[in-house]
TIKEDO-892750 format. One record per residue (C-alpha): x, y, z. Coordinates in Angstrom, 1 decimal. Last residue first. Layout:
BEGIN
<xx->X, yy->Y, zz->Z>
...
//
This chain:
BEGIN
<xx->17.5, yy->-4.6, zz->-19.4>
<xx->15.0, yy->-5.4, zz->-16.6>
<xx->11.1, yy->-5.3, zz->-18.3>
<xx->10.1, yy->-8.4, zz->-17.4>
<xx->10.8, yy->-7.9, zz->-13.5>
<xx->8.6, yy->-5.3, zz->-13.7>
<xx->5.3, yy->-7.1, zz->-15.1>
<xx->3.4, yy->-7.1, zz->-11.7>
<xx->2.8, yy->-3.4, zz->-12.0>
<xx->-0.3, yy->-3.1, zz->-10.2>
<xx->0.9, yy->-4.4, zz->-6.6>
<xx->4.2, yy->-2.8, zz->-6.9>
<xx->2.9, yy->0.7, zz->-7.5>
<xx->0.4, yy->0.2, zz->-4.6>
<xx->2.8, yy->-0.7, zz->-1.6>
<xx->4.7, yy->2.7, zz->-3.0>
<xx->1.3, yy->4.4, zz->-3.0>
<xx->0.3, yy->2.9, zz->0.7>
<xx->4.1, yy->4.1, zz->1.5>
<xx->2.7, yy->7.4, zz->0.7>
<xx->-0.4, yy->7.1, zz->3.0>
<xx->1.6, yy->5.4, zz->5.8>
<xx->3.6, yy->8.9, zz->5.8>
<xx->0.5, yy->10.8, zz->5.5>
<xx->-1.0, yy->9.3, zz->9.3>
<xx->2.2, yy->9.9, zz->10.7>
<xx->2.6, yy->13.6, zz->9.7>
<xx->-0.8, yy->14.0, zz->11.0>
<xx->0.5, yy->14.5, zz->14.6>
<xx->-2.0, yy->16.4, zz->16.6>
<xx->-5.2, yy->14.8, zz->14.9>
<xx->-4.1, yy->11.6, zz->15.9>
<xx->-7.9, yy->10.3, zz->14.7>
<xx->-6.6, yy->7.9, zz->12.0>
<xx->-2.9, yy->7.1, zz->13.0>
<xx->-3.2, yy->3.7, zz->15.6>
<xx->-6.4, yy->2.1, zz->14.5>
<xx->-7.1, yy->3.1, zz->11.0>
<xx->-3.0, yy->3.0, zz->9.9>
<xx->-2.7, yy->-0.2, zz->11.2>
<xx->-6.0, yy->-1.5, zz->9.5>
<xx->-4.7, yy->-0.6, zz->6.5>
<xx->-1.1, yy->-1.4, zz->6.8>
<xx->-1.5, yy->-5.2, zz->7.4>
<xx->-3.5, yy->-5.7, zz->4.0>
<xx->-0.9, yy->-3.1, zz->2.4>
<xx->1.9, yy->-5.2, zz->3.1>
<xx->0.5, yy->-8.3, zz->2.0>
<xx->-0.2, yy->-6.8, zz->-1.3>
<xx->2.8, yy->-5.5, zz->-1.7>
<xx->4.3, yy->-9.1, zz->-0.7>
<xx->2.4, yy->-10.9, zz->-3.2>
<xx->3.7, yy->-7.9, zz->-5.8>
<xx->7.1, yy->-8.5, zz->-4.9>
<xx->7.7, yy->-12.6, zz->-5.0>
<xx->10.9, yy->-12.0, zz->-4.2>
<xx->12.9, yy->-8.5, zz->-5.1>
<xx->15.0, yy->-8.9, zz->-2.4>
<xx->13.7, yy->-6.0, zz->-0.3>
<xx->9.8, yy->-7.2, zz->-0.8>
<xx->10.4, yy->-10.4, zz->0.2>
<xx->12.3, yy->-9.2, zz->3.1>
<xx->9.8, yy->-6.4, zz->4.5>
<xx->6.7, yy->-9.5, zz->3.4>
<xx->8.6, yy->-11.8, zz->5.9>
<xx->9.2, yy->-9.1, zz->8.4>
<xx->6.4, yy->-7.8, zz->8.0>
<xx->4.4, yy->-10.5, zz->8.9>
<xx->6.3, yy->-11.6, zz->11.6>
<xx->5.1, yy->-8.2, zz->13.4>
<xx->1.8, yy->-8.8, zz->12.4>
<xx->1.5, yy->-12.0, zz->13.9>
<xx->3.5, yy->-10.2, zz->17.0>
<xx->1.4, yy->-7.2, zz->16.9>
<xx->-1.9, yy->-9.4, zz->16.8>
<xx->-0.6, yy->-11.7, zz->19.4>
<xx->-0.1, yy->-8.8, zz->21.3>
<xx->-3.5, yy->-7.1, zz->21.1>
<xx->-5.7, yy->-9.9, zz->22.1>
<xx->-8.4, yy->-10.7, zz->20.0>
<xx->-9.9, yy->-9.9, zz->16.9>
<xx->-11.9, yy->-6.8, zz->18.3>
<xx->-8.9, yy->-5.3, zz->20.5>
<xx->-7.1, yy->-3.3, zz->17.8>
<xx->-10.8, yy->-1.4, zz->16.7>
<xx->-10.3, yy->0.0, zz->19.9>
<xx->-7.2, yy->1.6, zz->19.1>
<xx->-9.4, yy->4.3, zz->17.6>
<xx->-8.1, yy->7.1, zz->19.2>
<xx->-4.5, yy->5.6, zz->20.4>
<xx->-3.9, yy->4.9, zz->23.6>
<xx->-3.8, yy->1.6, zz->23.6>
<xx->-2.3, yy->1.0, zz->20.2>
<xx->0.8, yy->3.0, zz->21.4>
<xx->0.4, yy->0.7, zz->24.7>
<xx->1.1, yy->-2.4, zz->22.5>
<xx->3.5, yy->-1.1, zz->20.3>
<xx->5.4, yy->-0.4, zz->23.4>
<xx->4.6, yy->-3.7, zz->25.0>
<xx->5.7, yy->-5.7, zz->21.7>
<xx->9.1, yy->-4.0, zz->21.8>
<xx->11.4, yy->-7.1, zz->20.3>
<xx->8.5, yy->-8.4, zz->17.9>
<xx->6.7, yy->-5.6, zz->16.7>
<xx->9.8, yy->-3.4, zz->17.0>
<xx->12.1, yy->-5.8, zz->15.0>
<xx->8.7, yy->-5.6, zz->12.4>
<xx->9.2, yy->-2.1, zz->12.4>
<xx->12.3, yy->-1.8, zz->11.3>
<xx->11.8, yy->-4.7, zz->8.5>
<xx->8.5, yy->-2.4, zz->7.2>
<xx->10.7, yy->0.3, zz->7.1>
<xx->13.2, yy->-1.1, zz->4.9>
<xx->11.0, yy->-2.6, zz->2.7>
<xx->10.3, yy->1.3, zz->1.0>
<xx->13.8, yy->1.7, zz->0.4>
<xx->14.8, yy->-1.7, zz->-1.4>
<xx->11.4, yy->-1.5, zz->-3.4>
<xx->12.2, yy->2.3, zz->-4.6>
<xx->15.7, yy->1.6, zz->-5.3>
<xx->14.7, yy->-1.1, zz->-7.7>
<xx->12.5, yy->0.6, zz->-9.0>
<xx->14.9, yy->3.4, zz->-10.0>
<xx->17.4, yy->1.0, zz->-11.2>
<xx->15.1, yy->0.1, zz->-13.7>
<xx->15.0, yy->3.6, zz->-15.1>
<xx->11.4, yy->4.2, zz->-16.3>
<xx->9.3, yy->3.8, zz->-19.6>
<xx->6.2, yy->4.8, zz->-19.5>
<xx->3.2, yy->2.7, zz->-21.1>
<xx->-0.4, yy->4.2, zz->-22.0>
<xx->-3.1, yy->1.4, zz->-22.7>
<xx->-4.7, yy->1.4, zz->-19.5>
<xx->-5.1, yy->5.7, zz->-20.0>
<xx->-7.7, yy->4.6, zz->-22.9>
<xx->-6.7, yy->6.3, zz->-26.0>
//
């Protein structure tokens, strides 16, 4: 049996409470994008590869774009709206977040694994785009 074909049945309420949580950080830290743009701003600074931040352009309107994003994609994804478009809109911004601010913070990987986790949260939604047709 190919591992495609297996099916698991879960608690609806369970994935439910696992988009709700895993928005909510995305809506805090859009408020910070937006309302603390020159604290973002120097954390990508003085980050290892922050770099990488500076090759698009300048750094704020990146956090402030990205900022917006999140907030959008944070509320999408907390209301159940258009979920897996907002997973994957949420994992194109955390990538290159998590590569120029956490990748290299050898001090503090903590960080680093958290982003990886909510990657797999950010992940679950974007694969199982059936979810809402299996409420009961």
């Amino acid at each position: 049996m190919n591992i495609q074909d297996k099916k698991l049945e879960v608690s609806y309420l369970s994935l439910v409470l696992l988009r709700v949580m895993l928005s909510f950080i995305f809506i805090v830290a859009s408020i910070n994008h937006l309302f603390n743009t020159e604290k973002t701003v120097h954390k990508l600074e003085v980050a290892t590869m922050g770099f990488l931040g500076k090759l698009l352009g300048p750094p704020e309107l990146a956090i402030i774009l990205s900022g917006i994003v999140m907030l959008m994609a944070g509320f999408s994804l907390l209301i159940g709206f258009k979920t897996r478009f907002a997973a994957i809109l949420l994992i194109t911004l955390l990538i290159p977040i998590t590569v120029t601010v956490q990748v290299g913070q050898t001090a503090t990987l903590g960080p680093l694994f958290k982003n990886v986790a909510i990657l797999g949260g950010l992940l679950f939604f974007s694969i199982n785009s059936n979810l809402k047709n299996q409420k009961q």
